[in-house]
N, C-alpha and C positions, 0 to 999 in steps of 0.2 A: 504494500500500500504506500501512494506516494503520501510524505507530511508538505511535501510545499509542489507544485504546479506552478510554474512562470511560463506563459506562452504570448507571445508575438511582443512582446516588449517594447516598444520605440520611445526612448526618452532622447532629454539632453537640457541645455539651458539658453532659454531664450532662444538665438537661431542655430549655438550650436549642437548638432544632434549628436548622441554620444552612444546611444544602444539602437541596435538596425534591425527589431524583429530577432529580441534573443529568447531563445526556451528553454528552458530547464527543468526537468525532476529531480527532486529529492526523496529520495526513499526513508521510510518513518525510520529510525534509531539510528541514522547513519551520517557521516561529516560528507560534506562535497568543499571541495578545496575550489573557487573560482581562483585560477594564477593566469595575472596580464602587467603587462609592464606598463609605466606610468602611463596617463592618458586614454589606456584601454578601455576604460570605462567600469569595469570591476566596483568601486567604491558608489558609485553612479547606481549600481544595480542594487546593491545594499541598501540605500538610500530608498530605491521605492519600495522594497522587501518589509522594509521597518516604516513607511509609512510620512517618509520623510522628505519624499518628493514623487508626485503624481505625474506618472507617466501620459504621455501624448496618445498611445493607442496600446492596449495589451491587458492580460486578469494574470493574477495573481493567487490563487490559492492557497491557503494554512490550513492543514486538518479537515478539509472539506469543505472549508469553508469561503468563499468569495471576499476578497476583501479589497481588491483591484476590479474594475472592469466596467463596463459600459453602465451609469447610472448608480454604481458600487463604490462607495469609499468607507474606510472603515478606518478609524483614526486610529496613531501610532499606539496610543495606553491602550486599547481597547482588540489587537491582534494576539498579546497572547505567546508577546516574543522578549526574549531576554539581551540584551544587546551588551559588548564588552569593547571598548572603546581600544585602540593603540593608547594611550595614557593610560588605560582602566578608570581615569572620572571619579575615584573616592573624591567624596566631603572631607576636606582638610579638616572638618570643627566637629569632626564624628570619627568616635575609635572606630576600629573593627567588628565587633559588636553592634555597632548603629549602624553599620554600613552595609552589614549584611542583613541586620535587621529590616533595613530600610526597604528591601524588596521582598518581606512579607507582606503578607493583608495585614492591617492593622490590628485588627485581634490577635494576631500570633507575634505583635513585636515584644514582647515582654518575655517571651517562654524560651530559654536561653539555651533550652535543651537543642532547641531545631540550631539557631545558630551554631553551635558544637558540636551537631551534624552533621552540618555546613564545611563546617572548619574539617573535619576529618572528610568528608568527601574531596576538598583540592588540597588534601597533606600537607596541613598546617596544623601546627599545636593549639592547643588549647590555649597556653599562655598567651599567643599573640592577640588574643579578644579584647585585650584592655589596652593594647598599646594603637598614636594615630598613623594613620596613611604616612606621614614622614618621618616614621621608627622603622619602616620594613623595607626592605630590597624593593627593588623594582618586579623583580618575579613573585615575591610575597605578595606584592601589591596586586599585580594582575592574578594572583589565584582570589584574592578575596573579590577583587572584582570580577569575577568569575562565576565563587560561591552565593554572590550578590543578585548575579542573573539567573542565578539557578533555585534561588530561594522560591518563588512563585512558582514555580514547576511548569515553565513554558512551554509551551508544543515547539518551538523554535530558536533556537538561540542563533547571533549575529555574530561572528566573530570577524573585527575591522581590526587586518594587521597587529592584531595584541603581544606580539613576539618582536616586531621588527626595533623596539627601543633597547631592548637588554644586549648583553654581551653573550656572545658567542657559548658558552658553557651556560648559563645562567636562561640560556633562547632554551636549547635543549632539554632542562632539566624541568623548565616551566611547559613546556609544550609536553612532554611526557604527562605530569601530572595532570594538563586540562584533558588530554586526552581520555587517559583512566577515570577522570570524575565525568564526562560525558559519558565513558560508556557504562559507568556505574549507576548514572541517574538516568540511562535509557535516553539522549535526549537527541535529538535533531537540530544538527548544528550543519550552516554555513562559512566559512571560512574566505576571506578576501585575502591574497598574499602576491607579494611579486618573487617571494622566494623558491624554486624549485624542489631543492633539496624538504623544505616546510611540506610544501604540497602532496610530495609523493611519500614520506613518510608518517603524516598527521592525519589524510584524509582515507575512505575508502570508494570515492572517487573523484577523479581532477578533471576539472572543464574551462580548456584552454581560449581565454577570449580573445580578440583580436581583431582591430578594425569594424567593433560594434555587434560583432555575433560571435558565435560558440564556435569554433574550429575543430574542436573532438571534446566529447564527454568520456570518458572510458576507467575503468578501477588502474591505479598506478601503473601496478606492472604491464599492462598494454600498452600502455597511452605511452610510455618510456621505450618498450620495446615495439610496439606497432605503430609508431607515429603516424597520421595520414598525409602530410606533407615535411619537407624539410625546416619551415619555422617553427612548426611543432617540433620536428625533432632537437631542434637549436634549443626551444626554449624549457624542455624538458631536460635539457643536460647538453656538452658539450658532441657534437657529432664532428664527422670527418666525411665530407661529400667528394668523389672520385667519379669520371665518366666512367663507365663501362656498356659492354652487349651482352645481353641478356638471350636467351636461349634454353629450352627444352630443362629449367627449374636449377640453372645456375647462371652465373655473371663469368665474364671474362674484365680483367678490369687493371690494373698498375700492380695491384696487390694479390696478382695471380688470378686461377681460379675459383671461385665463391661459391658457395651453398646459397641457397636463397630463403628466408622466410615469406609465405603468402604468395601470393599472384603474380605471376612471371611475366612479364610483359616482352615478346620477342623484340629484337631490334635495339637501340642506344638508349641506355637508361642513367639514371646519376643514381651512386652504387653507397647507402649509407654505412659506417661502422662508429660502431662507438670507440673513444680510446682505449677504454679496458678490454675491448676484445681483441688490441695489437696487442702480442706476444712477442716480445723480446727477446734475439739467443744472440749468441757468437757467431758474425759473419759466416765466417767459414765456407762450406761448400750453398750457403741457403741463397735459391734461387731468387730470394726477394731482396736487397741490402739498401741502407739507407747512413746517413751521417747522423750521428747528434751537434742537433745546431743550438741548444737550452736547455736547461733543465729547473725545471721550479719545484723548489723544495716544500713539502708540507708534512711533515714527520712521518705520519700512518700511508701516505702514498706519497706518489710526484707524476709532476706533468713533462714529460719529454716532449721537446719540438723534435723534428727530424725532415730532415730532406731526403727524399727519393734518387737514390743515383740508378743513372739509366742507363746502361749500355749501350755498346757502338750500335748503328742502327733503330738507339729506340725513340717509342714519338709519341710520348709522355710529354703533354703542355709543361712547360717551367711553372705555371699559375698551380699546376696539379701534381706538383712535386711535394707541397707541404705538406706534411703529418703531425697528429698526436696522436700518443701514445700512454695510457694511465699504468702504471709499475707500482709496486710497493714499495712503500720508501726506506726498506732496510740496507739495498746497495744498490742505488740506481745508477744509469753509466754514467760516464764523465761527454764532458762538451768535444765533440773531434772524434770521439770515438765509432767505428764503424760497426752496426748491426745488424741480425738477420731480422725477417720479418714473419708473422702468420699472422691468421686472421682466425681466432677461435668462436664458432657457433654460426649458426644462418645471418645472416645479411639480411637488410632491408633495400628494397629497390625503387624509384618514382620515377614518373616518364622526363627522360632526358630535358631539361632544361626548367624544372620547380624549382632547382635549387641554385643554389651557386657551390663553387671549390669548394671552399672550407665556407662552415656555418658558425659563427659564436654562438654561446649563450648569452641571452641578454641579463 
């Protein structure tokens, strides 16, 4: 059963239009990560979801209920939804305790039992009920604003960016937690993020926006391994775009030849790998060799540049020379050094000219 329904969506501001006929399901107890890079409109769609800006044409459903659509409004307090801000929006003049109290019904703000329910559903002590919003970490802070939106027992919760102000360790360890208290209090959450890594690990589906509409919906592991186009694949993680020709369920392509995932298309295709699927040996006899021209260090892996060397007679674009390569970063090679190449597991394929060479992430 879907808990949210968004169909044909067209908003924006004033004459600029910012959603183009977007639709999305949500399925009841489950997170959907919307991830788009700035200006994508993502925040926009949030916005009419919570009641906070009335789209030009499209409905919107919560629980079955109508609260967007033709002759249908149904005001922000009154949908039913828990919202948790990038800041988190504590009252500085209210401990912990009144802050989460604050988004009971008023008959239950006294009973301190629930808040101490509150408090152990996003892993936080007991102790911290008496201290204010400028006693606690930043992740503290966004778990209470968390257990804040979750006190009313929403059919929906908003989550805008609530991870993108903390530090690196302190992102992960708070995201961990709201995730466990979402799936401990059952609830139906949307997610707005421009972080990938957030996306596909937070939600159990990501729906990539882009130029005002959905570009794929799909659960992580797809949508990272079966991208439907190359921005998708860029913007899901770092890819590596190479021409190649396609034929009878493999590529022929700089990088040898491919195994293919999904639908073969005969004829010149642009031939996706992800870097962790390059394999790194010792030159040697390996019919694929390549130069290290970088190497960027990040303790647990590293990023190798590398150039493709071509042999006499070969007619490998210079533009489709470049590579990356993801290694582990217990002994990664040095800069100069020459290595063999493979390509571990199927490939992904798109008709020649979706993409370009190499694709960043954004």
């Amino acid at each position: 059963m879907s808990a949210v329904e968004i169909r044909s969506i067209v908003a924006g501001y004033g004459s600029l239009g910012v959603l183009d006929g977007v639709d999305l399901s949500v399925a009841e107890g489950t997170t959907t990560a919307v991830l788009g890079g700035s200006g994508s409109g993502k925040t926009t769609l949030l916005r009419v979801v919570a009641g906070f800006l009335r789209p030009r044409v499209g409905t919107v459903a919560i629980g079955g209920r109508t609260v967007v659509g033709p002759g249908e409004w149904v005001a922000p307090e009154r949908r039913g939804i828990g919202y948790v801000r990038q800041d988190g929006g504590l009252f500085p003049h209210l401990d912990v305790a009144g802050n989460i109290a604050f988004g009971l019904p008023r008959r239950q703000r006294r009973q301190r039992d629930q808040v101490l329910e509150l408090l152990d559903l996003v892993d936080l002590p007991p102790s911290v009920a008496g201290r204010r919003p400028d006693q606690l970490s930043g992740g503290q802070q966004q778990r209470v604003a968390l257990a804040r939106a979750l006190a009313p027992k929403p059919e929906l919760v908003l989550l805008d960016e609530p991870f993108s102000s903390l530090d690196t360790a302190l992102r992960e360890a708070t995201r961990e937690a709201t995730a466990r208290a979402l799936r401990a209090a059952g609830a139906t959450a949307i997610l707005v993020t421009h972080d990938q890594g957030e996306a596909l690990s937070f939600a159990d589906e990501v729906a990539v926006l882009r130029d005002g509409h959905f570009r794929q919906v799909a659960a992580p592991r797809e949508i990272y391994g079966a991208p439907v186009d190359p921005h998708v694949a860029a913007f899901l993680g770092d890819a590596v775009i190479v021409p190649g020709e396609a034929a009878a369920g493999h590529v022929e392509c700089a990088l040898g030849p491919l195994s293919v995932a999904g639908f073969v298309p005969h004829g010149p295709v642009d031939v996706m790998v992800r870097p962790e699927q390059i394999l790194l040996s010792p030159h040697g006899d390996a019919p694929v060799k390549a130069m290290v021209t970088s190497v960027s260090y990040f303790g647990h892996d590293a990023l190798v540049q590398l150039e493709l060397q071509v042999g006499p007679g070969g007619t490998v674009a210079e533009t489709d020379r470049a590579l990356r390569a993801r290694v582990i970063g217990l002994q990664p090679p040095e800069v100069g050094e020459m290595v063999g190449l493979s390509v571990v597991g199927p490939v992904r394929v798109f008709p020649h000219g979706a993409g370009h060479s190499t694709v960043e992430a954004d």
